[in-house]
N, C-alpha and C positions, 0 to 999 in steps of 0.2 A: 504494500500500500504506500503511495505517498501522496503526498499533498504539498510542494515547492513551499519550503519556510515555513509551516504551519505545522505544530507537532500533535502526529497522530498515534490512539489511545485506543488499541482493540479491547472491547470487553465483551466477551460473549459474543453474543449475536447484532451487536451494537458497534461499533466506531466511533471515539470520540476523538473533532480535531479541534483546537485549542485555536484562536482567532482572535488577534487582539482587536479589540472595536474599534478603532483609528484604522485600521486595514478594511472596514466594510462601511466606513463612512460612519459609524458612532450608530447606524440600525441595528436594533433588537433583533427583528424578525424577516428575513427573509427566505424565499426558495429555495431548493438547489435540487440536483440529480447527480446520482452517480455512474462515471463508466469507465469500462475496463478497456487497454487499447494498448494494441503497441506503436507507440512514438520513437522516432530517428530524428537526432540532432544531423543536419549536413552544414559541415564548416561551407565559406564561401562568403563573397562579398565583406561588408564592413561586420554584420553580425551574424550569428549563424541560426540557420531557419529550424526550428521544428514542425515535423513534419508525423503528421496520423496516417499509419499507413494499414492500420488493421486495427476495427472494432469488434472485442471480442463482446462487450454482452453492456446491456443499458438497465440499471437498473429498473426505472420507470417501465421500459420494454419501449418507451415511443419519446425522450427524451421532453416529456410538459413539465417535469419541476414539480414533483407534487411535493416532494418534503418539504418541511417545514423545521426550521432551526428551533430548539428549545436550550435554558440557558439550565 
């Protein structure tokens, strides 16, 4: 699992990632979804591209954002 800069906290059947509020704009509540994928960094130019080259599974099944953040 990872989450870039954000430290993640497997419990059970649960996933907790730690989000300082200054990173989400100071909101309580917002959406998200989660998906599994494999990503390739290609050096090149001034920075280098990341790139989704295979999604393996979406949690939603259809990527709407149903979750809802709880603190």
């Amino acid at each position: 699992m990872d989450s870039p800069g954000f430290s993640v906290v497997p419990r059970g059947n649960r996933v907790k990632v730690l989000l300082p509020r200054n990173r989400v704009g100071g909101h309580r509540t917002f959406s998200f979804d989660a998906v599994s994928a494999y990503m390739q960094v290609m050096p090149g130019g001034e920075l280098p591209l990341l790139g989704v080259y295979k999604v393996y599974s979406v949690l939603s099944g259809d990527l709407s954002m149903p979750f809802q953040v709880t603190e």
